[in-house]
C-alpha positions in Angstrom: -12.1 -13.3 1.8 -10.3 -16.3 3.5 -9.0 -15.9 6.6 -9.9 -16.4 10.9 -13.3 -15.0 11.9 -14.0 -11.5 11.8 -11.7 -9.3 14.2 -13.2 -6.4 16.0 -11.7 -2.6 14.3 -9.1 -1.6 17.2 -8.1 2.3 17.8 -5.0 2.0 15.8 -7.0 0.7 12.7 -9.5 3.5 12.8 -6.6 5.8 12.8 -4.7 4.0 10.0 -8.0 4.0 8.0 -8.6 7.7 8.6 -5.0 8.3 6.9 -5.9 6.5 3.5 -6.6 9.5 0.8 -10.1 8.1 0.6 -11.5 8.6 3.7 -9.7 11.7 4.5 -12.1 14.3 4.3 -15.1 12.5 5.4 -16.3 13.3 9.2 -16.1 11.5 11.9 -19.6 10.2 11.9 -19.8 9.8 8.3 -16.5 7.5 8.8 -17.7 5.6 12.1 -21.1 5.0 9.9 -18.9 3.4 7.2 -16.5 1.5 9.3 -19.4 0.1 11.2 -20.0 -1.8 8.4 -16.2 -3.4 7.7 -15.2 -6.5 8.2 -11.7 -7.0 9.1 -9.9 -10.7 9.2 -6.4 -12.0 9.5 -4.9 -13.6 6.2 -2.4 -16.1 6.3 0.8 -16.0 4.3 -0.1 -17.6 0.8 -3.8 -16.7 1.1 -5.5 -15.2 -1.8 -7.8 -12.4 -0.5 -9.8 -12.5 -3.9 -9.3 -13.9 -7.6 -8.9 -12.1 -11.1 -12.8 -12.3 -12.9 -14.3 -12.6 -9.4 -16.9 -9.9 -9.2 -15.8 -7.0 -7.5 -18.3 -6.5 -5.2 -15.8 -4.8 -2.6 -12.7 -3.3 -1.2 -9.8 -3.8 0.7 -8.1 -1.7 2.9 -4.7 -3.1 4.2 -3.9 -2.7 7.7 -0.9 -5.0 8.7 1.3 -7.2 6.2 1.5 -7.1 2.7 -0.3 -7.9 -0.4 0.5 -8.6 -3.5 -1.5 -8.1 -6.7 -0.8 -10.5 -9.7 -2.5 -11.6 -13.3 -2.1 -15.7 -14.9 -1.9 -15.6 -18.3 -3.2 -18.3 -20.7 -0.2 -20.2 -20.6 -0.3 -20.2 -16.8 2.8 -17.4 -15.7 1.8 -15.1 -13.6 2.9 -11.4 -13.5 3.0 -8.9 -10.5 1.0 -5.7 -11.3 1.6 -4.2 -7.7 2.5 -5.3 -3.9 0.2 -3.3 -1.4 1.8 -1.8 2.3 0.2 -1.3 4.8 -2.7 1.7 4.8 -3.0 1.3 1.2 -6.5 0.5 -0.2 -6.9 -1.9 -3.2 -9.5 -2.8 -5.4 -11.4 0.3 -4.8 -11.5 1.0 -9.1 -12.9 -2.5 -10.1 -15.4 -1.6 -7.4 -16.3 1.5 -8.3 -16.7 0.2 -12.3 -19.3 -2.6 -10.8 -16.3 -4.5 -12.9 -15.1 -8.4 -12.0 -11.2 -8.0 -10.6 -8.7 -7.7 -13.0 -5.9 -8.9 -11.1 -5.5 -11.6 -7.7 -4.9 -10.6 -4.7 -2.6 -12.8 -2.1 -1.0 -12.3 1.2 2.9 -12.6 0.9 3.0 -12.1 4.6 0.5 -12.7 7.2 -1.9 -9.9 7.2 -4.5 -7.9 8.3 -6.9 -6.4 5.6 -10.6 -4.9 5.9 -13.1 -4.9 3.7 -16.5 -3.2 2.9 -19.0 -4.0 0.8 -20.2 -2.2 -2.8 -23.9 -2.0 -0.7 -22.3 -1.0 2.4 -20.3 2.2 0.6 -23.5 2.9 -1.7 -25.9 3.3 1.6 -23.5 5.3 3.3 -23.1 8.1 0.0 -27.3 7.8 -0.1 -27.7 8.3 3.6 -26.3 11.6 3.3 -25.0 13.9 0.4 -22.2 15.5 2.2 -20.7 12.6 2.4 -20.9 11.6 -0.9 -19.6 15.2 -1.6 -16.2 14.6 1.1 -15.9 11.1 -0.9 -15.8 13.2 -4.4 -12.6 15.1 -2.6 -11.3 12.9 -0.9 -11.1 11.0 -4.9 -9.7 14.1 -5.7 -6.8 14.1 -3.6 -6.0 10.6 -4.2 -5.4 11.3 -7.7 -3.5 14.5 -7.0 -1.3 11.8 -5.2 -0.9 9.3 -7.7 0.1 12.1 -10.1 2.8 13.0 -7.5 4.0 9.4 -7.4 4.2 9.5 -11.1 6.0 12.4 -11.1 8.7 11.0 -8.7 8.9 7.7 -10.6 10.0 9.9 -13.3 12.2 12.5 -11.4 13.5 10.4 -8.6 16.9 8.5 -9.3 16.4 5.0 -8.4 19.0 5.4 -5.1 16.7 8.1 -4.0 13.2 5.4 -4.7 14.6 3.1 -2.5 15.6 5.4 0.2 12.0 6.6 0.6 11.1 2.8 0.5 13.3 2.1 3.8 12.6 5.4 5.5 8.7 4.1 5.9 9.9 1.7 8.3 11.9 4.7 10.1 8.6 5.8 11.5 10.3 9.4 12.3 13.2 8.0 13.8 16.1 9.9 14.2 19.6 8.3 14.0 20.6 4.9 13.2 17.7 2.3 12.5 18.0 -1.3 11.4 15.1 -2.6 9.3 13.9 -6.4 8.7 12.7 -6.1 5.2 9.7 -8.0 5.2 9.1 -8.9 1.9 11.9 -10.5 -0.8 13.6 -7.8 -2.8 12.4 -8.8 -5.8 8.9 -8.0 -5.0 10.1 -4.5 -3.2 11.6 -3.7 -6.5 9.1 -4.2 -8.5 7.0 -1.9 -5.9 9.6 0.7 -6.9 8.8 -0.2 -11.0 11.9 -0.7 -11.2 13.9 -4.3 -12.0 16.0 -6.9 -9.6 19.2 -6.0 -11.1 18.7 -1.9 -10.5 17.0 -2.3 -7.0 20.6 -4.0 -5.9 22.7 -1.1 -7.8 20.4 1.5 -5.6 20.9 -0.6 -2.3 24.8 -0.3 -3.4 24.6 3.1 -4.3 23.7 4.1 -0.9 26.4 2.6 1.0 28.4 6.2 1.1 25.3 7.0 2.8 25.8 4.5 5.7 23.1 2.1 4.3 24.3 -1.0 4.8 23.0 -4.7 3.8 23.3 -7.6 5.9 21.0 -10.6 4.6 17.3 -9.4 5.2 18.6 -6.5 7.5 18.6 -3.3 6.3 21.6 -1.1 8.4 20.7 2.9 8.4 23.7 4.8 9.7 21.6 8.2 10.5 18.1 8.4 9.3 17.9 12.3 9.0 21.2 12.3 6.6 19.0 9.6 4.3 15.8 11.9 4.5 18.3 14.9 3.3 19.3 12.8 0.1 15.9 11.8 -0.7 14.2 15.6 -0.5 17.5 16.3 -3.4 16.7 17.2 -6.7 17.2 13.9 -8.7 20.7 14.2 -10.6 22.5 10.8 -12.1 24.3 9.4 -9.6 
């Protein structure tokens, strides 16, 4: 990965790390064993972190910034397949398949990402079984959460998407919050699956709500009143 030399792993890293559906049901020795092993670097804005039919012979974890993933076709035009926020792992499946990347990966903001190696995680599952056995659940529960993203993809209304989207930034706020999106709102759309065009008819959508756009700033009258219309059942609005 390009980027500045490695960075040491602060307190606030470990604790994002320990968050990520993969690591959540190892130990705390099992983890600190693991981590122990990560590198973590700062990636300029622009930067790719790793290129499609490299071998995959690691994984990222995200800590600060954002990522996006992409594919070039033949004739050159490239397609977004995902952008990655912060605490999100990537690359884990190419990985675990001992499979070259199918897509790039590149910085669209400065950011912070960590990696560990294929050796590194295979040592760590030999080293001791119950690890390996926390890692099988841990699996487990990330794919009971990507069925449960699915699921709202398919039963949340688009306004409702994009208010979940800006109440991450909220961080449990109470009240009214402004937000500095920090990516363009093309790329948060298509992080919602959804296109330009309907991302801009949610944001509009929302107004009644006291959402309110102003350039790059995002205006939340009352955060609690926008976490109420999110937790609705979906209806078409």
């Amino acid at each position: 990965m390009v980027g500045d030399p490695l960075l040491p792993l602060s307190a606030r890293d470990t604790a994002l790390v320990r968050a990520i559906p993969l690591f959540q049901r190892l130990n705390e020795a099992a983890l600190n064993t693991l981590l122990a092993t990560a590198t973590v670097r700062n990636v300029p804005r622009g930067t790719d972190i790793f290129l499609q039919e490299e071998a995959a012979d690691r994984f990222y974890l995200l800590l600060e910034g954002w990522v996006k993933l992409y594919r070039v076709n033949r004739d050159g035009a490239e397609a977004v397949v995902n952008v990655i926020a912060p605490g999100e792992a990537f690359a884990e499946a190419a990985m675990f398949a001992s499979a070259n990347f199918p897509v790039s990966a590149q910085a669209i903001t400065d950011a912070r990402a960590m990696s560990i190696t294929q050796q590194a995680f295979a040592r760590s599952l030999q080293a001791d079984t119950a690890t390996a056995f926390a890692m099988l659940g841990s699996l487990s529960l990330k794919l009971r959460q990507l069925v449960q993203q699915i699921e709202e993809l398919q039963i949340q209304s688009a306004p409702q998407r994009v208010g979940n989207f800006l109440l991450r930034f909220c961080a449990g706020q109470s009240g009214r919050v402004a937000i500095s999106l920090p990516i363009e709102k093309a790329l948060i759309a298509r992080r919602l699956g959804m296109q330009p065009e309907t991302f801009s008819r949610a944001l509009a959508k929302l107004k009644p709500l006291g959402v309110e756009v102003q350039g790059p700033t995002v205006i939340i009258a009352d955060a609690d009143t926008l976490r109420t219309y999110c937790r609705e059942d979906a209806i078409e609005r």
